[in-house]
Structure formats: structure tokens, C-alpha cells
N, C-alpha and C positions, 0 to 999 in steps of 0.2 A: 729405670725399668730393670726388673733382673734379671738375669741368664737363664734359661732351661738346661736342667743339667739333668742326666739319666743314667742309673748306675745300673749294675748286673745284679740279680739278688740271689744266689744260690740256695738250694732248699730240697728236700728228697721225699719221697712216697714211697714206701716199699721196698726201699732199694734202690729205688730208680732216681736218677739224677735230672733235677729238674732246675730250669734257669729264669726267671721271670727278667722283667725290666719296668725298675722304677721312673718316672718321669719327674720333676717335680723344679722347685724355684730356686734349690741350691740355700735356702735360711734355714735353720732351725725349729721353726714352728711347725707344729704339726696344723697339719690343715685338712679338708675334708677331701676323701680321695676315692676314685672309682675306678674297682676290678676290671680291666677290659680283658675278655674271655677269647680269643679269635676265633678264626672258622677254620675248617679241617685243614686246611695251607699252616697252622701255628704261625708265631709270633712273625710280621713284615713288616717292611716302612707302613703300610698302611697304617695299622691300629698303634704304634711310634706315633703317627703323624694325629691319629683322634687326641691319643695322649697327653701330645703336646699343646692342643685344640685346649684341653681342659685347663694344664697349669697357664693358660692365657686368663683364666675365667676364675683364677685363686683356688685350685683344685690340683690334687696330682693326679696322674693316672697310673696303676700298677698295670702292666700288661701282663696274665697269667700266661707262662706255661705250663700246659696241663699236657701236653704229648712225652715231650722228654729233650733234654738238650741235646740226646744225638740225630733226634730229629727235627733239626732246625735246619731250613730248606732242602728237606726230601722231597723225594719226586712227588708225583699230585697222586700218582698208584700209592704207595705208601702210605700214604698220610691217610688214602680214603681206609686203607689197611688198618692203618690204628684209630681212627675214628670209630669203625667198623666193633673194633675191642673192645675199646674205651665205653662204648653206646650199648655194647651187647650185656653188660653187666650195671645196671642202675645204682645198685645200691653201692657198688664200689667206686663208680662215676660221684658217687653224694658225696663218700667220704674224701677222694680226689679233690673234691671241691671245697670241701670243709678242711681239707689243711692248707690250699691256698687263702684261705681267710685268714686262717692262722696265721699264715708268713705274714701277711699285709699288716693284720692290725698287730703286728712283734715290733714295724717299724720306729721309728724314731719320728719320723716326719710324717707318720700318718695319726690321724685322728681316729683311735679307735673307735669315738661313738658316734661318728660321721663317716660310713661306709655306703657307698653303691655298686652294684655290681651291674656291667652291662656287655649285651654277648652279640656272637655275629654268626648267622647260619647255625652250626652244632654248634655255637658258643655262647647261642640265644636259648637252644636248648638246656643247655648247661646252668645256665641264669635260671630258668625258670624252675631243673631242677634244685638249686639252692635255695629261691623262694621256698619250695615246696619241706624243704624239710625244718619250716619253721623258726629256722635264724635271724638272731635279731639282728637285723641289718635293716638302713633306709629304706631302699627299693632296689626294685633290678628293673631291667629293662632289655627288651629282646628285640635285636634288628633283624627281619625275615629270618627267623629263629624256627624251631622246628617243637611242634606244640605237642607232640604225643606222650602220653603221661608213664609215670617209670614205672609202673605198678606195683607200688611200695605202698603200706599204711598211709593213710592220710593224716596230717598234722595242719592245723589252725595255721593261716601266713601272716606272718605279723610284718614282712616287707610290704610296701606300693608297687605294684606291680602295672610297667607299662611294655605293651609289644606293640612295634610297628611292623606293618604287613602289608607287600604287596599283595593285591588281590586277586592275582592271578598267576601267583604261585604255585605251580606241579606240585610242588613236596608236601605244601599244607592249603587243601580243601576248604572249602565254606563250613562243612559239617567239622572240620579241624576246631577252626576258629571258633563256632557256638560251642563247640565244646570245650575249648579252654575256658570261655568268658561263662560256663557253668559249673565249673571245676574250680574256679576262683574263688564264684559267688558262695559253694557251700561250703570253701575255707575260710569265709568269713574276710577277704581281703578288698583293701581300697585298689583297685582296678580299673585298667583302662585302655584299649583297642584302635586304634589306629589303624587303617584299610586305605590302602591308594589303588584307586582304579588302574585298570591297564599298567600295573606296573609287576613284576615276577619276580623271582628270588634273585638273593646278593648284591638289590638296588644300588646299595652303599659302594660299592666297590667298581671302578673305574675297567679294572681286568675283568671284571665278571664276565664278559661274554667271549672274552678269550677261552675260557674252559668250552664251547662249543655244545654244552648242553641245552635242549630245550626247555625253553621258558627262565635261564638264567642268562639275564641280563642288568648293566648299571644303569638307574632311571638317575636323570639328573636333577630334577625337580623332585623323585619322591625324596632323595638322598638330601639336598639341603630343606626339605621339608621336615623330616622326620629326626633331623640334626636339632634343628631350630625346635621342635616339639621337648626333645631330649634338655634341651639349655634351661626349657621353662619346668620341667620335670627335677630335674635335677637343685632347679633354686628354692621350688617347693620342698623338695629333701631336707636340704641345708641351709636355707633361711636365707 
């Protein structure tokens, strides 16, 4: 069996200096790989440890940062601070996004025409806006992701688009969710919605209800439910 081994992958936006982390088996072959996008916390052992979930399963995982490397564990103020930035400008969030694709498929050990992108909270949102601006990429996939649309021209989605969602998520409404799954259908995209009862945002995440907000909390059943959704999603992808 071989090592997981994960390097730093330096790369910049604007100016701004940005760090991602690759995961991956330490050979040579390039193999199919998925963006993990975080949530406004940026890159932690958590989404490291999805990562590593993946190069189990013959996949790497790039962990994007899209904040910036001098905010790699700022306080939770901060971060909601550049979320706040980052989210208040769409179109410049797209481009954001579109040069971490860039970084990933420059790799060595990634397969460029074997890409997934998948996101958590704002990171789900982020996923969804990549889908949206029509890149060809596999699929993305958004964990209790945040569905409101960037109000940019509309473009055809040529990704498979999967979001799982607790269903009693404050952030994203019922009226949320019909309207991304009609948002999709006029982009012509293979689509697919995932709802867990009684379950609220951040399911995925074990701290989730350490941040003290209502209706965020970790469901542990939606969390290896919507894992194991993602495992069959993702084989579909990549054969």
C-alpha cells in the first residue's frame, strides 16, 4: 500500500499570495482529482483528512485556498470578514475560482480531464459558482453549500451537479432549494439534490456546533450518508 503524501502548492491571485494542499499517493501518475473548496474557517485537518478519504479510493485531493495564506487560522471574525469580500463580488469570486482550476490541472500528478470540484458551506457555494460559469469539468458537488445565484449571465453547465442539504438549514430555505433545482434544469444540467430531514447546516463537520449558531450543527448520520452519496457520485465521474 502506498504512503499519502501532501505537498504545499504556492500560486497567487491579484497579488495575493495563496497556498493550496495537495494530497495525493506520492507515484507519478496522474490520477483523477478533486478541488476541495473549505468553508469560511479555510483550509483545516478537516478537509486534509476528506483528502486523504479520497487518495484511499485512487484519487487526489487538492485542498483550495481561495482566502489567502496569511489567513490560514484567523479568528472566526476575520474569516466571516473575507468570506463577506470574497462573496460580495461574484464575478471576481468566478475568476478566483477559475485560476485555482488552473493551479490543479498545471499539476503533474493530476489528471486534467478527470477533475471534481467539491465545496463546504461558502465552499459549496463556490462549487456551484464554478459549475455555473460553464467549465468543463466532471461535477462539483456542494455539502450544505449556500445556493443563491451570483447574478451573472447565465451559461449552459456542462459539469454534474450534486448538493447535499440539510433540510432545515437557516441559511438555505425550501424556496432556496426549488430554485436552484430550476436554475439547473434551464442550464440544461445532469442534476441531483439530496435533502436530509431534521438535519441544519455544517452537518459534515464534527465542530459545527461549537460556533454556537442556530440551526448549525454536525448530524452524524446526514455526514456519513452524504459521504457515501459523494463516493457513488464521484465513481460515476470517473469510471
Amino acid at each position: 500500500m502506498k504512503s499519502v503524501e501532501q505537498r504545499a502548492v504556492a500560486h497567487r491571485f491579484n497579488g495575493e499570495e495563496l497556498e493550496s494542499v495537495l494530497v495525493a499517493d506520492g507515484t507519478d501518475e496522474a490520477r483523477p482529482t478533486v478541488i476541495l473548496v473549505p468553508t469560511v474557517m479555510g483550509i483545516t485537518d478537516l478537509e486534509i483528512g476528506f483528502a486523504r478519504d479520497l487518495v484511499g479510493h485512487g484519487r487526489n485531493g487538492f485542498v483550495a485556498d481561495i482566502f489567502g495564506k496569511a489567513f490560514r487560522g484567523a479568528p472566526r471574525d476575520t474569516m466571516f470578514g473575507e468570506m463577506n469580500r470574497l462573496g460580495g463580488d461574484r464575478a471576481a469570486l468566478r475568476d478566483r475560482l477559475l485560476s485555482v482550476l488552473d493551479v490543479a490541472r498545471s499539476l503533474s500528478e493530476v489528471d486534467s480531464a478527470r477533475i471534481a470540484a467539491v465545496g463546504f458551506c461558502f465552499g459549496g457555494k463556490c462549487v456551484l459558482d464554478l459549475a455555473r460559469t460553464g467549465v468543463d469539468i466532471a461535477g462539483v458537488a456542494s455539502f450544505h453549500g449556500l445556493f443563491d445565484p451570483p447574478g451573472l449571465p447565465a451559461n449552459p453547465i456542462k459539469a454534474k451537479v450534486a448538493a447535499y442539504h440539510g433540510w432545515d438549514d437557516p441559511m438555505v430555505p425550501p424556496q432556496a432549494v426549488v430554485a436552484l433545482a430550476e436554475e439547473l434544469t434551464a442550464a440544461g444540467c445532469d442534476w441531483q439534490i439530496h435533502a436530509y430531514g431534521h438535519v441544519g447546516h455544517g452537518f459534515t463537520n464534527p465542530k459545527a456546533s461549537d460556533l454556537g449558531i442556530e440551526g448549525v450543527r454536525y448530524n452524524q448520520a446526514a455526514a456519513r450518508r452524504s459521504w457515501a452519496a459523494l463516493e457513488h457520485f464521484l465513481a460515476e465521474l470517473f469510471g
